[in-house]
C-alpha positions in Angstrom: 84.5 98.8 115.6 85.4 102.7 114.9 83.6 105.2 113.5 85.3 107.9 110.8 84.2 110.5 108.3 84.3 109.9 105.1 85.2 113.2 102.6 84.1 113.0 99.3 85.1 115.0 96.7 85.1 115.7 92.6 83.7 111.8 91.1 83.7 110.4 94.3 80.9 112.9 95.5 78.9 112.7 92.0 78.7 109.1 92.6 77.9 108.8 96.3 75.2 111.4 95.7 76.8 113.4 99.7 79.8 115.2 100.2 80.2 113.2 103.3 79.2 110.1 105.4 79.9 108.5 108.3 81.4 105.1 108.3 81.4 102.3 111.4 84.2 99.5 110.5 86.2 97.3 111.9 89.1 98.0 113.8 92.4 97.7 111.4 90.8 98.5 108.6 93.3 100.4 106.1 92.4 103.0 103.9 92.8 100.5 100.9 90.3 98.4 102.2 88.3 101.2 103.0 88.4 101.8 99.1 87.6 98.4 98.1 84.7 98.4 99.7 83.6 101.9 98.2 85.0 99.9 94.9 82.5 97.0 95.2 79.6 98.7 95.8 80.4 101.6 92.9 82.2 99.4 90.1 81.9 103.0 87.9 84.4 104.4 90.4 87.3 101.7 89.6 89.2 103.6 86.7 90.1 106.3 89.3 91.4 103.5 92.1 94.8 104.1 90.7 95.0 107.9 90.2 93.2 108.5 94.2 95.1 109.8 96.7 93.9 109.6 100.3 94.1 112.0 103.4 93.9 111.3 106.6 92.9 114.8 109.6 94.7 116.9 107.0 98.0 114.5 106.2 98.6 112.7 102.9 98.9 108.9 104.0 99.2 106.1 101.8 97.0 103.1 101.1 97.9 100.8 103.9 97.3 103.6 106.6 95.3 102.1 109.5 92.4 103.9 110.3 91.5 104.9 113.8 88.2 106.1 115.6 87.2 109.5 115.3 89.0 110.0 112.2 88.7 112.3 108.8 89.2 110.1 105.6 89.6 112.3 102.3 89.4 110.5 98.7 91.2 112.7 96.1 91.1 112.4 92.5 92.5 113.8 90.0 91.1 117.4 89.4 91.5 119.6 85.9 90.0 122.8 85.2 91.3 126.1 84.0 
């Protein structure tokens, strides 16, 4: 099992209700199922599964990125304002 920090921002962070949790899963989990499991507990966040991008310890990664103890997972949506 490892442990990470989860970053939550914009939707993400309205829905959770945190601006941050931490997460124990098992080893070799990617970020993408790292999502899907955020997906299936909060069906409402869905519509933004395609436009999210995902950091991991400050580097853009992409969906299949293996997650490893210790680490810093950021979900970004899309953002507007003016």
């Amino acid at each position: 099992m490892i442990s990470i920090t989860l970053k939550l921002f914009a939707v993400y962070q309205d829905v959770l209700g945190c601006p941050e949790m931490v997460m124990t899963l098992p080893t070799g989990t990617t970020v993408r199922e790292l999502c899907d499991l955020i997906y299936d507990q909060h069906p409402e966040l869905r519509r933004w599964q395609e436009l999210t991008r995902f950091g991991i310890n400050l580097q853009f990664v992409e969906a299949d990125t293996s997650l490893t103890d210790g680490d810093e997972v950021v979900l970004i949506p899309p953002v507007s304002g003016g």
